[in-house]
LUMDRENMI-816841 format. One record per residue: residue in one letter; chain; x negated, y, z negated of N, C-alpha, C in turn. Coordinates in steps of 0.02 Angstrom, whole numbers, m for minus. Atoms other than C-alpha are relative to their C-alpha. Layout:
BEGIN
SITE  residuo  cadena     n.u     n.v     n.w    ca.u    ca.v    ca.w     c.u     c.v     c.w
SITE        A       A       X       Y       Z       X       Y       Z       X       Y       Z
...
//
This chain:
BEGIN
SITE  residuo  cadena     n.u     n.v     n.w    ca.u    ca.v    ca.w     c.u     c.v     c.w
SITE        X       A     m42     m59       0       0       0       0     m44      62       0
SITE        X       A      50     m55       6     m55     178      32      42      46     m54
SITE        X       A     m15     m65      60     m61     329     m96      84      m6      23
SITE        X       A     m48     m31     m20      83     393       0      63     m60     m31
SITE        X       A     m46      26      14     178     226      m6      27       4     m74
SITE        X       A       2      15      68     144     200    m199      42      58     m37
SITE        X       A     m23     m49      42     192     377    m250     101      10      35
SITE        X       A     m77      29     m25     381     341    m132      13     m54     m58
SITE        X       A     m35      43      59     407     186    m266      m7      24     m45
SITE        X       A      m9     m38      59     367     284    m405      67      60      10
SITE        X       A     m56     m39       3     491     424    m336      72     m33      12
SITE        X       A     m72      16       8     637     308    m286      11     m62     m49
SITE        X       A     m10      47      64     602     205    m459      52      29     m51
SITE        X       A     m39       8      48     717     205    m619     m29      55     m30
SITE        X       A      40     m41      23     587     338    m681      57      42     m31
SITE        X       A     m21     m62       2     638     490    m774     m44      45      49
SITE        X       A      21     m45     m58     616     642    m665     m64       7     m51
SITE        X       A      51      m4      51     478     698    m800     m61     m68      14
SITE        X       A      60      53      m5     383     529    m781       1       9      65
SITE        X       A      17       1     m67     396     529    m592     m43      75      m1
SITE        X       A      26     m61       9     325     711    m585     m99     m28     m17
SITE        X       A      77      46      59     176     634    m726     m49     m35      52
SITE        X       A      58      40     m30     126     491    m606      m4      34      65
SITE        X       A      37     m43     m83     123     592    m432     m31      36     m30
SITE        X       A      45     m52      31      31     715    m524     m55     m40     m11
SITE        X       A      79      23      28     m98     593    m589     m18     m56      80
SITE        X       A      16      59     m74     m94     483    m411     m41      52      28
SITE        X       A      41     m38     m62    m141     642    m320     m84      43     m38
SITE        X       A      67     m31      34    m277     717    m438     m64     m61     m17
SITE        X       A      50      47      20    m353     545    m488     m15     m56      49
SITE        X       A      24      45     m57    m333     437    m328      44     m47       3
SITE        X       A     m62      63      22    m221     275    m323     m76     m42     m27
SITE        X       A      29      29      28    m349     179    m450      30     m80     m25
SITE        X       A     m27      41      41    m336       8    m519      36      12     m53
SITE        X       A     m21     m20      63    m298      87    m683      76      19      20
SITE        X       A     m67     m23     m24    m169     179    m617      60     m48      29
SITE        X       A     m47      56     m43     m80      49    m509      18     m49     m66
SITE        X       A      m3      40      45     m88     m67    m666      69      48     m56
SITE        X       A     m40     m39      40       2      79    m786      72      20      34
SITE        X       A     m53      11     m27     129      99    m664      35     m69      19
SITE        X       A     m44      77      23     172     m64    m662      25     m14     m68
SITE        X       A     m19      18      71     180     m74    m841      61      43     m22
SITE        X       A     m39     m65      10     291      79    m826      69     m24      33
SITE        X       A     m60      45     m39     418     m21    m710      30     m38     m43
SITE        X       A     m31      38      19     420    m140    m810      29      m1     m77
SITE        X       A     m46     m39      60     468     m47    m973      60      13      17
SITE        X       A     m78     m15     m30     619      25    m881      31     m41      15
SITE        X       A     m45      50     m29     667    m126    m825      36     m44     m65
SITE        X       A     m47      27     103     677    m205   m1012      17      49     m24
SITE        X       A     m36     m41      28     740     m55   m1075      83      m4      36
SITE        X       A     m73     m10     m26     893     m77    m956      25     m36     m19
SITE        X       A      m2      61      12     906    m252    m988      25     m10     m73
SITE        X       A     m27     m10      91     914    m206   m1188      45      28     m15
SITE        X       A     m53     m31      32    1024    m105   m1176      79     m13      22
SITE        X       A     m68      54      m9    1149    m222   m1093      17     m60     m47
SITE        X       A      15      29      31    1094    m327   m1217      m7     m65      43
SITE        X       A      12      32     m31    1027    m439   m1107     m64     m24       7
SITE        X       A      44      14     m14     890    m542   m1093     m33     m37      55
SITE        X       A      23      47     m70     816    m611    m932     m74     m13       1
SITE        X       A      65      33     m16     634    m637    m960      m6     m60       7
SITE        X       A      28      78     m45     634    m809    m937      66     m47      47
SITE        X       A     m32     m13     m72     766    m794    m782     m27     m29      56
SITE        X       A      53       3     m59     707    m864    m615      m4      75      35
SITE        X       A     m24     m41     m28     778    m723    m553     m46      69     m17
SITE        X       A      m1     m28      24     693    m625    m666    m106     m10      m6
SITE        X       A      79       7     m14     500    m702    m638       7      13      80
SITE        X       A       9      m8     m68     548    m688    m472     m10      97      41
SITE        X       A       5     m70     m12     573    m497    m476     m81      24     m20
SITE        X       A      47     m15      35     420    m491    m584     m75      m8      42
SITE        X       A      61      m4     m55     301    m574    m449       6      23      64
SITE        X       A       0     m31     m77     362    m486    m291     m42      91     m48
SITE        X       A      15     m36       9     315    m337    m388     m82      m4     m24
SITE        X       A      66     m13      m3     137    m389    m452     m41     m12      42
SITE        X       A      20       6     m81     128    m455    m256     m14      70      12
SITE        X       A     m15     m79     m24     179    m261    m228     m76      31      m9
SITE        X       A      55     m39      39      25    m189    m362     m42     m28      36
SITE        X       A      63      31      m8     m96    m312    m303     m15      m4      88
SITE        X       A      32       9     m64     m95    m299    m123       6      82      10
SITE        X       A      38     m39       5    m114    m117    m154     m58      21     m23
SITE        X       A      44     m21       8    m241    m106    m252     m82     m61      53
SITE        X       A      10      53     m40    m326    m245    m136      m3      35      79
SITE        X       A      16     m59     m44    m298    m112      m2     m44      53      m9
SITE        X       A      40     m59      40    m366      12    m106     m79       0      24
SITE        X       A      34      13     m21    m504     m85    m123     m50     m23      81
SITE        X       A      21      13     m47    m542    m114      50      m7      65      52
SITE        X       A     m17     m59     m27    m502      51     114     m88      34     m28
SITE        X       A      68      m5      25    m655      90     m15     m52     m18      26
SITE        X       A      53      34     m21    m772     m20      36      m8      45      93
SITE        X       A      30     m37     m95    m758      65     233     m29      45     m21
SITE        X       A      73     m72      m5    m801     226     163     m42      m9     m35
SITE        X       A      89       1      40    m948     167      67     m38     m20      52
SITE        X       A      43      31     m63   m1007      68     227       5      60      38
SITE        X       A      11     m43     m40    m974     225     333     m34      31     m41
SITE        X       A      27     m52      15   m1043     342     217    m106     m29      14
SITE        X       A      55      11     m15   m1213     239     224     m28      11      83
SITE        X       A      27      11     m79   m1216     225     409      18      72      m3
SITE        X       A      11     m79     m11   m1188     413     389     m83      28     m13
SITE        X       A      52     m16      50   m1336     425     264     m60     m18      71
SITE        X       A      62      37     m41   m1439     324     391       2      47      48
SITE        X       A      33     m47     m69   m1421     419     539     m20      79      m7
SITE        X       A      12     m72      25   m1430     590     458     m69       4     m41
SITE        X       A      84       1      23   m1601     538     385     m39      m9      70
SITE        X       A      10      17     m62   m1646     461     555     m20      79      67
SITE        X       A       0     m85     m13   m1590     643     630     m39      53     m23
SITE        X       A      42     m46       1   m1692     735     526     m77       1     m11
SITE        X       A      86      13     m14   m1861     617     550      m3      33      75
SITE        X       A       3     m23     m68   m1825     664     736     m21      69       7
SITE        X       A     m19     m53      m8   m1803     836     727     m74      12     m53
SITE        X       A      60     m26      33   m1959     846     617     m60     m20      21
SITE        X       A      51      24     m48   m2069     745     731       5      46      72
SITE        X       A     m11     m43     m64   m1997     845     880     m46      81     m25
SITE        X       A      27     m43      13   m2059     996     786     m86       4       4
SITE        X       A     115     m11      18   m2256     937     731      m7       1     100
SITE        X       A      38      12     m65   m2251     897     931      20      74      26
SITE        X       A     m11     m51     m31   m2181    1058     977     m76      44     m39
SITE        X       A      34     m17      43   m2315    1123     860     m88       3      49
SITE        X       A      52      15     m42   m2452    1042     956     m14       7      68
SITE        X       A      15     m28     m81   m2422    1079    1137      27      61       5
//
C-alpha cells in the first residue's frame, strides 16, 4: 500500500475525526513507518472491540472475526513490505547516484590537470 492509500483507510475508518486528523498528520511528517503501520493497526483494532463491547458482544474467537483480523494484518503487512521495497530502490538509486557523481567529478578533475598541461 502507498502513503496515500494507507492515509484513505485511516480516513474512511471508524476513527474519530480527532484521531484521523492525529494519524495523517503523523503519516505525512514521519513517513508511512513500520511503527506507524503497526499503531494503526492497533488503533483499528481498538475500535473494532470497542464496538463489539459495547454491543456486548464478543467475537474474538469468531471465524468471522480471525478472518477480519487477517485480511487486515494481510492489509498492514503488504504495506509495510511495500514500504520496504520502495526503500530499498532509493537506497540502490541513491548509491548509483553517489557512484556516478564521484565518477563525474574524477573526470572533470582529470579533464582539468590535462587542460592544465596543454
Amino acid at each position: 500500500m502507498t502513503r496515500e492509500e494507507v492515509i484513505k483507510l485511516v480516513q474512511d475508518s471508524d476513527l474519530s475525526d480527532s484521531a484521523k486528523k492525529n494519524w495523517v498528520s503523523r503519516i505525512l511528517e514521519q513517513g508511512l513507518t513500520q511503527e506507524i503501520l503497526d499503531d494503526i493497526k492497533a488503533a483499528f483494532q481498538i475500535e473494532i472491540d470497542k464496538g463489539f463491547e459495547q454491543l456486548g458482544i464478543d467475537i474474538s474467537d469468531t471465524p468471522e472475526y480471525k478472518e477480519h483480523e487477517a485480511k487486515m494484518v494481510e492489509e498492514v503487512e503488504a504495506a509495510a513490505k511495500e514500504y520496504g521495497e520502495t526503500m530499498d530502490g532509493l537506497e540502490k538509486e541513491e548509491k548509483e547516484l553517489e557512484k556516478d557523481t564521484a565518477k563525474a567529478i574524477d573526470d572533470l578533475a582529470a579533464q582539468a590537470i590535462r587542460d592544465q598541461i596543454t
